[in-house]
C-alpha positions in Angstrom: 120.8 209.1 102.5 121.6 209.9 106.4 122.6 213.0 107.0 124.8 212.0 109.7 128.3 210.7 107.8 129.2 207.4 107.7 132.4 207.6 110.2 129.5 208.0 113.1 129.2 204.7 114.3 126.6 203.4 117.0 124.9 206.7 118.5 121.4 207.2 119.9 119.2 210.4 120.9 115.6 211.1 122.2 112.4 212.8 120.6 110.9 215.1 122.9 106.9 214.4 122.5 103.8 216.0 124.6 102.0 214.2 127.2 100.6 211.0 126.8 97.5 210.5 128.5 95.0 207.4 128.5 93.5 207.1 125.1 96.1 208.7 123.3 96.5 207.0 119.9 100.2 206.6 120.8 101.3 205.0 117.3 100.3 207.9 115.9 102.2 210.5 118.2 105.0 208.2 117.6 104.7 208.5 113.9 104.4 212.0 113.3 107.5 212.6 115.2 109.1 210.3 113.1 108.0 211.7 110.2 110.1 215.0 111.2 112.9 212.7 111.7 112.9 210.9 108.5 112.4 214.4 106.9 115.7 215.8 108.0 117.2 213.0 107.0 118.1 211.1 110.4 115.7 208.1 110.0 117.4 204.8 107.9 116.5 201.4 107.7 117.5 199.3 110.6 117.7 202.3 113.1 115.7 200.6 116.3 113.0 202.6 117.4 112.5 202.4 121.6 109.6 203.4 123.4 109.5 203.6 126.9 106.5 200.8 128.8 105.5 203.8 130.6 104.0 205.9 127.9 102.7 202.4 126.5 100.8 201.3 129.7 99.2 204.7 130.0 97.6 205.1 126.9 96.5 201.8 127.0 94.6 202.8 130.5 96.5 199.7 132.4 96.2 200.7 135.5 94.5 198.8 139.0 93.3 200.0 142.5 94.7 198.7 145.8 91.2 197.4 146.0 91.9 195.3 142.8 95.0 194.3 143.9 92.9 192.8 147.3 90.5 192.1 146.0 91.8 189.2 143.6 94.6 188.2 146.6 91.8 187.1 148.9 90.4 184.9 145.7 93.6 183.5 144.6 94.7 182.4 148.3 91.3 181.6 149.8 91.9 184.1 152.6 89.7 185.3 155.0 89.6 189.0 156.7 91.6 187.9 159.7 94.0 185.8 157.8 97.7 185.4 157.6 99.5 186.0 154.2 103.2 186.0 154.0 105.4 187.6 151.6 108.5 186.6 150.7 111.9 189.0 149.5 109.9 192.3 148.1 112.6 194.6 147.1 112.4 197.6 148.9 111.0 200.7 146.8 108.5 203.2 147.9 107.9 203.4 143.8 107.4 199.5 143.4 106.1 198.1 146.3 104.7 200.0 149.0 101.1 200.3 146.7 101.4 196.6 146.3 101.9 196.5 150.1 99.0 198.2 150.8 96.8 196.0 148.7 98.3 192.9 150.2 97.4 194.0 154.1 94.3 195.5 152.8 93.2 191.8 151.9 93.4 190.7 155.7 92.9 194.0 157.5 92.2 191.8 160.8 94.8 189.7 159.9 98.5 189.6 159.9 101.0 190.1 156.8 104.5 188.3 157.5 107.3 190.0 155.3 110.7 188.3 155.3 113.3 190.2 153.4 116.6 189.4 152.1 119.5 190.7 154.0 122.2 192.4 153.8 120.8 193.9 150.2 117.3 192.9 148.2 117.7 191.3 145.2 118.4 194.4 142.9 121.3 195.6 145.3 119.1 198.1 147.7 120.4 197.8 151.3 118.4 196.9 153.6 120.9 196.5 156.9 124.8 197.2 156.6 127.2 194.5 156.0 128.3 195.0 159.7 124.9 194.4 160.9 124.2 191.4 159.0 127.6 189.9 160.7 126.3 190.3 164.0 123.0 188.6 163.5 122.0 185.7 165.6 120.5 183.4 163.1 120.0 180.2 165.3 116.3 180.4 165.0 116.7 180.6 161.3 115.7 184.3 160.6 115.6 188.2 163.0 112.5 190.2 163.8 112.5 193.3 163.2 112.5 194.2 167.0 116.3 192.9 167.2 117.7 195.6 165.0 116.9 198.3 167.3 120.3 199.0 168.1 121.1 199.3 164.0 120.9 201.8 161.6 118.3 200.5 158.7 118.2 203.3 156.6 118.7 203.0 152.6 121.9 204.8 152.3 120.6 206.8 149.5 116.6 207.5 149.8 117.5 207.7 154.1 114.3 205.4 154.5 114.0 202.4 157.1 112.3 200.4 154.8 111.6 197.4 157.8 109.9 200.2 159.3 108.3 201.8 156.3 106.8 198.5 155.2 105.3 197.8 159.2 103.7 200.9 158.5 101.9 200.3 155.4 100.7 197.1 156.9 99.5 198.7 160.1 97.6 201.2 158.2 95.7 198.9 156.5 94.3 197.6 160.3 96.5 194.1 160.0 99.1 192.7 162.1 103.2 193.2 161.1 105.5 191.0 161.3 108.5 191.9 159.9 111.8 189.6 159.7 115.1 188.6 157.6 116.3 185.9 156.4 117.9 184.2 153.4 115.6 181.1 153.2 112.3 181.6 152.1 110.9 178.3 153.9 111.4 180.2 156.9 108.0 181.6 156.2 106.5 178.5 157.4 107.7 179.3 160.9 104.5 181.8 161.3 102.1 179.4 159.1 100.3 181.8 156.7 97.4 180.8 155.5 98.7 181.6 151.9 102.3 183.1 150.4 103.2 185.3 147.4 106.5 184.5 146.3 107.2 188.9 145.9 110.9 188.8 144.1 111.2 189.2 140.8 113.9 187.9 138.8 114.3 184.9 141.2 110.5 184.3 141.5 109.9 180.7 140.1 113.1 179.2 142.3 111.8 181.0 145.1 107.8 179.9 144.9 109.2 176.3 143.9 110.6 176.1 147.5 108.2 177.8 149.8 105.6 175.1 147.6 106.8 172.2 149.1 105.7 173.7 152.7 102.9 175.7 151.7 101.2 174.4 148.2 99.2 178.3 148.4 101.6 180.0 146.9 101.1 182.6 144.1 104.4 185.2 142.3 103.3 188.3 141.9 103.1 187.4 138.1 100.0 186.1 139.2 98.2 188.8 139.9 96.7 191.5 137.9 96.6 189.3 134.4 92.7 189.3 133.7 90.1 192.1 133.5 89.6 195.4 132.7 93.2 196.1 133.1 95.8 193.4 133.1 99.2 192.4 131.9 100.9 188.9 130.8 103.1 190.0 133.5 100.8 190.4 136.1 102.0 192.9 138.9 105.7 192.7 138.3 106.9 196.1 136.4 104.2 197.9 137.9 105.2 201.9 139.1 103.4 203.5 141.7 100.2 206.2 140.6 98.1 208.8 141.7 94.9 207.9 143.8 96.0 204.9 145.1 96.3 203.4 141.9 99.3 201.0 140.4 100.0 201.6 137.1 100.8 197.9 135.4 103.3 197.1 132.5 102.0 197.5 128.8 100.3 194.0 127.5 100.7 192.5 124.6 104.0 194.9 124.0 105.3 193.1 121.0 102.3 193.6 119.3 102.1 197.2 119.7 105.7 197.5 118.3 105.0 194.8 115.2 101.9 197.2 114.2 104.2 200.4 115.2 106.7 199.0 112.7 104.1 199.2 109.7 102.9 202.8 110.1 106.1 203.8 110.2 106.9 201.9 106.9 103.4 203.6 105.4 104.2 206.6 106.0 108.4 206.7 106.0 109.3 204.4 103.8 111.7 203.2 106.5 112.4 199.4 107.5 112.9 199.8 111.2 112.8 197.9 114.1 110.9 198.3 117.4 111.6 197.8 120.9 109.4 198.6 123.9 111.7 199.3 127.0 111.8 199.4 131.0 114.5 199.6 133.6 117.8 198.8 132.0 120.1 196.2 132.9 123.2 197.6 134.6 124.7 197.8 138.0 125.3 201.7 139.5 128.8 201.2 140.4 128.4 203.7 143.2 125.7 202.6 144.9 125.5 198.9 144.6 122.0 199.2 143.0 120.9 196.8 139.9 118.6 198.9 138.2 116.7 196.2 136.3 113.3 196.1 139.0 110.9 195.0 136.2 111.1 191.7 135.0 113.3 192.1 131.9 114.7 195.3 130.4 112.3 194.3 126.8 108.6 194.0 127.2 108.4 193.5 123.7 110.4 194.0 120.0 109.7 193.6 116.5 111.3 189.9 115.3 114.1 191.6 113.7 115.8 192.5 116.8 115.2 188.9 118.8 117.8 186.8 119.1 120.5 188.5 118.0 123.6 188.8 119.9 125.9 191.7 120.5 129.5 190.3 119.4 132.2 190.6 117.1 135.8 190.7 116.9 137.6 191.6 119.5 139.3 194.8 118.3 141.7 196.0 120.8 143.2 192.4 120.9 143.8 192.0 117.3 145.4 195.7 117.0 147.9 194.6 119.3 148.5 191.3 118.2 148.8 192.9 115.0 151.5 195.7 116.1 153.2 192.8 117.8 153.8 191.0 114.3 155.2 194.5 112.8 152.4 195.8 110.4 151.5 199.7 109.6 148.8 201.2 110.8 147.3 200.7 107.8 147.9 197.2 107.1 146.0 196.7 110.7 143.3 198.4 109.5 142.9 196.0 106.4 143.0 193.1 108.2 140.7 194.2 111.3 138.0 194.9 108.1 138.7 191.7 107.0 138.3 189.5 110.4 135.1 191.4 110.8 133.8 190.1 108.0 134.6 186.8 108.6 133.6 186.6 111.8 130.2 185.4 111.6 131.1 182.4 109.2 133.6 180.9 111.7 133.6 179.7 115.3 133.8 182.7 117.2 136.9 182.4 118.6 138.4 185.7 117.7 136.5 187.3 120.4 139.3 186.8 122.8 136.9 186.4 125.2 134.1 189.2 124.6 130.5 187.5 126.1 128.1 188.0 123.8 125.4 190.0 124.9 121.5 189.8 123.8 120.9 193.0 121.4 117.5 193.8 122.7 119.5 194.1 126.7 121.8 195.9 124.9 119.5 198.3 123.5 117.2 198.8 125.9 119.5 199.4 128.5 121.0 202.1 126.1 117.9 203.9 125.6 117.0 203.4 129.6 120.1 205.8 130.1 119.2 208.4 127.3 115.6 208.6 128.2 116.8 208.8 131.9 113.7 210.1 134.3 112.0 212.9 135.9 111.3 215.4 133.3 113.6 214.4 130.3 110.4 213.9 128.4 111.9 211.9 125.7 109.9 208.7 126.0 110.5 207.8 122.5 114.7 206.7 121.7 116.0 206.3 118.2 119.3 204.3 118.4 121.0 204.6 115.0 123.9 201.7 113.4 123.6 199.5 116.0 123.1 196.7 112.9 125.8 196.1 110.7 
């Protein structure tokens, strides 16, 4: 029996756990923290049990040099020392790109690295020139250099860093050429005829390398990267974070796994049926600054099959209260029949949501445990998220 009563309805809080290093038996860790849940009585079947990637990747030692990362871009492009690679709409993040960066100029250090970027914003809402600015470009010649925005002010509004310049910098480091430029169509790329392209968005990836392929066949996501070795992930370079030492630390492989044989020791030694999700960035729009949050490829790297394909729906409640009122029942009698539609909802078509989208249950999830677990030094990389199932 839960200790919490049963007019609680959906709720969700963190476990504070030590550091997780590389090697740490992390199902373990995870365990006996649940184990002091389920002994006061806050653990029940069907509670969803979300672990953050980051505490996943580390203790499975996932992590690649900027060497690596060079290393396998001059194999999988064929390029030589003094060739030209271009890369097409990176989003702009110090945390997410600037190690990838590195690695990609340190492949053709007497060479050149072409970055065209998306204007006015990258593709998860970080600006790169004001709305202003991006009205006043001359885009006759299909894209600007960098060198034509003198005049404008290109710093991110919130982190105050020119990111056109930032990324020149990294590149120019690394002993290569920059060439830095805007524009919306990625076969503008073709313009400075790299040798080879890497098709650097994210969500938009495949659309974007299908297009730049029919100028330039040498074209690689950044999915493509990173997925054998030592250390590798199905998911290549995307989700990767910035480390120490010049290192990128990659997303966790083979994440469902993990939480399928997470979902048995709990069982073993809790008695509880849960599920298990393993989270990253969650999917939601900052409404202040413009920002998508959702930088790795999808909010679930991987989940226990009781959680997938499942849609967050139902009745919709507000809607049928008023109808309801309208028609002259009690407070009561509304009551009554809002039980009643909800349990009829799933055996008829739907329509009753008045126009609710149904959202996928993992998103949902993971994007609520994204904003519990928060950052910096909440040290709660483990969520429980409680009557979320009916």
């Amino acid at each position: 029996m839960s200790r919490l009563p049963e007019y609680i309805g959906p709720a969700a809080f963190g476990l504070k756990m030590g550091v997780v290093l590389p090697g740490t038996d992390l199902k373990e860790m995870v365990v006996s923290a649940l184990k002091k849940v389920s002994q006061d009585e806050l653990l029940d079947d069907n509670d969803v049990i979300c672990v953050t990637e980051s505490v996943v990747a580390r203790s499975q030692n996932n992590f690649v040099s900027v060497d690596d990362v060079a290393k396998e871009l001059r194999s999988k492009l064929k390029l030589a020392e003094d060739g030209k690679v271009g890369v097409v709409f990176p989003i702009t993040s110090r945390n997410r790109f600037s190690l990838i960066l590195e690695g990609i100029a340190r492949a053709v250090p007497r060479g050149e690295v072409i970055v065209q970027l998306s204007f006015p914003n990258d593709e998860v809402g970080n600006r790169i020139i004001s709305p202003e600015a991006a009205e006043e470009l001359d885009l006759t010649k299909g894209y600007v250099h960098f060198s034509e925005l003198a005049s404008h002010d290109c710093r991110h509004p919130i982190t105050q860093v020119d990111y056109l310049a930032m990324y020149g910098q990294v590149i120019a480091e690394q002993g290569a050429k920059a060439t830095v430029i805007l524009s919306n169509d990625p076969t503008q790329i073709s313009v400075f005829a790299p040798d080879g392209v890497i098709a650097a968005d994210i969500h938009t990836r495949d659309a974007t390398r299908k297009k730049i392929w029919k100028i330039n066949s040498n074209v690689i996501t950044l999915q493509d990267l990173c997925r054998e070795g030592e250390s590798w992930c199905e998911w290549g370079l995307l989700g990767s974070n910035m480390s120490a030492n010049k290192r990128l630390k990659l997303a966790p492989r083979e994440a469902s796994l993990f939480a399928r044989e997470l979902q048995e020791a709990i069982y073993i030694a809790t008695g509880r049926k849960v599920e298990v999700l393993v989270y990253g960035d969650g999917a939601y729009k900052d409404p202040s600054t413009g920002i998508y949050e959702l930088a790795d490829p999808m909010p679930v790297f991987g989940m226990t099959e009781g959680i997938s394909g499942r849609y967050r729906e139902g009745i919709k409640y507000k809607y049928l209260a008023d109808v309801c009122h309208a028609e002259g029942k009690s407070s009561l009698e509304i009551e009554a029949h809002l039980a009643d539609q909800s349990e009829q909802f799933f055996a008829q078509d739907h329509i009753l949501t008045g126009g609710t989208t149904p959202r996928r249950t993992e998103d949902v999830i993971a994007s609520l445990a994204d904003l519990v677990s928060g950052s910096a030094d909440a040290g709660t990389p483990v969520i429980v998220v409680k009557n979320i199932f009916r």
